[in-house]
C-alpha positions in Angstrom: 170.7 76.0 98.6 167.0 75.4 99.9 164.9 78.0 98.3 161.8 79.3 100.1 158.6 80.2 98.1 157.8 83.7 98.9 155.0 85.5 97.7 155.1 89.1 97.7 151.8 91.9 97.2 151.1 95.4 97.7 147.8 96.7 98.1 146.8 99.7 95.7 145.1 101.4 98.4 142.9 104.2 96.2 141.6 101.3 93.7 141.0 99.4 97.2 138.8 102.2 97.9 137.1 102.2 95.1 136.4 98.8 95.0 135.4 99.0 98.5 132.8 102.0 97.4 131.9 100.3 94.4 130.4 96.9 96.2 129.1 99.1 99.0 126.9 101.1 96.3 125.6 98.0 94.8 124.6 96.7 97.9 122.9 100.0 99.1 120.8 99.4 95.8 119.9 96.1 96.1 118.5 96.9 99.5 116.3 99.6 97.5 114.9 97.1 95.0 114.0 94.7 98.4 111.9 97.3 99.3 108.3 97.0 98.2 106.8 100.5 98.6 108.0 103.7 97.0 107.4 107.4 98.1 107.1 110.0 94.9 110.5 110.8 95.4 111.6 107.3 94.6 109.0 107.2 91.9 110.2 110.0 89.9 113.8 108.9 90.0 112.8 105.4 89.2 110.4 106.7 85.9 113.4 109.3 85.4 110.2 111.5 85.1 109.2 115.1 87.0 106.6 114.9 89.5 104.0 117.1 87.3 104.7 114.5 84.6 103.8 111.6 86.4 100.7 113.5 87.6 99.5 113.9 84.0 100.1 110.6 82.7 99.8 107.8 85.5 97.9 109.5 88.9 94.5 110.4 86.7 94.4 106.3 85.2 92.8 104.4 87.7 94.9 101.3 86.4 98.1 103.0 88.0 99.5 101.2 91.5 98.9 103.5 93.8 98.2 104.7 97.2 97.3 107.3 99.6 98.4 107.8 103.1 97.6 110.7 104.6 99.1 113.0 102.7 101.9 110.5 100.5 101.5 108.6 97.6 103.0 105.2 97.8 103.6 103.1 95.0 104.3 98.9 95.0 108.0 98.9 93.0 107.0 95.4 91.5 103.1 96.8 90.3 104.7 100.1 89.1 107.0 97.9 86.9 104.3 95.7 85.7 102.4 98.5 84.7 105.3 100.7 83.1 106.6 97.3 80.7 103.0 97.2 79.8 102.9 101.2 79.4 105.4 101.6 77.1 104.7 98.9 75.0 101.3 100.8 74.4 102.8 103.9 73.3 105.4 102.4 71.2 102.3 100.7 69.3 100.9 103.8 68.9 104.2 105.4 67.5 106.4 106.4 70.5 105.2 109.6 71.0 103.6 111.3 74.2 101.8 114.4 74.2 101.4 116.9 77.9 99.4 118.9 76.9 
């Protein structure tokens, strides 16, 4: 009897889906980090940080990456990072802590 090598699948199309979503997601965010500038949008969502907070601790130090046009601040992702590492080494020298006020 000649046997014949079969190979047999089924597609689980839901965790397909998924997958599908999943790599589409990562790309979508790689695409973000490609881009250079920022709006304040992006900023705050990057910083995980309200708009009012970045104004009182990063808009009034002139060392902060950023620029005007017109009416929009733009910020360089890569300077913003730079500056953030740096950032938050500083405070957690000086105990963590971060007074608003």
């Amino acid at each position: 009897m000649n046997k014949e090598n079969i190979i047999q699948f089924s597609l689980n199309e839901e965790g397909l889906k998924e997958l599908y979503l999943s790599e589409v997601q990562k790309h979508l965010k790689n695409m973000e980090r490609d881009t250079m500038l920022m709006d304040s949008k992006q900023l705050c969502e990057k910083l995980n940080l309200s708009w009012p907070t970045i104004e009182k601790l990063f808009l009034s130090d002139p060392n902060f990456p950023k620029m005007r046009v017109g009416k929009k601040w733009l910020f360089n992702r890569k300077e913003v990072q730079t500056y953030i590492d740096k950032w938050s080494g500083e405070v957690r020298q000086k105990g963590g802590t971060i007074n608003l006020d």
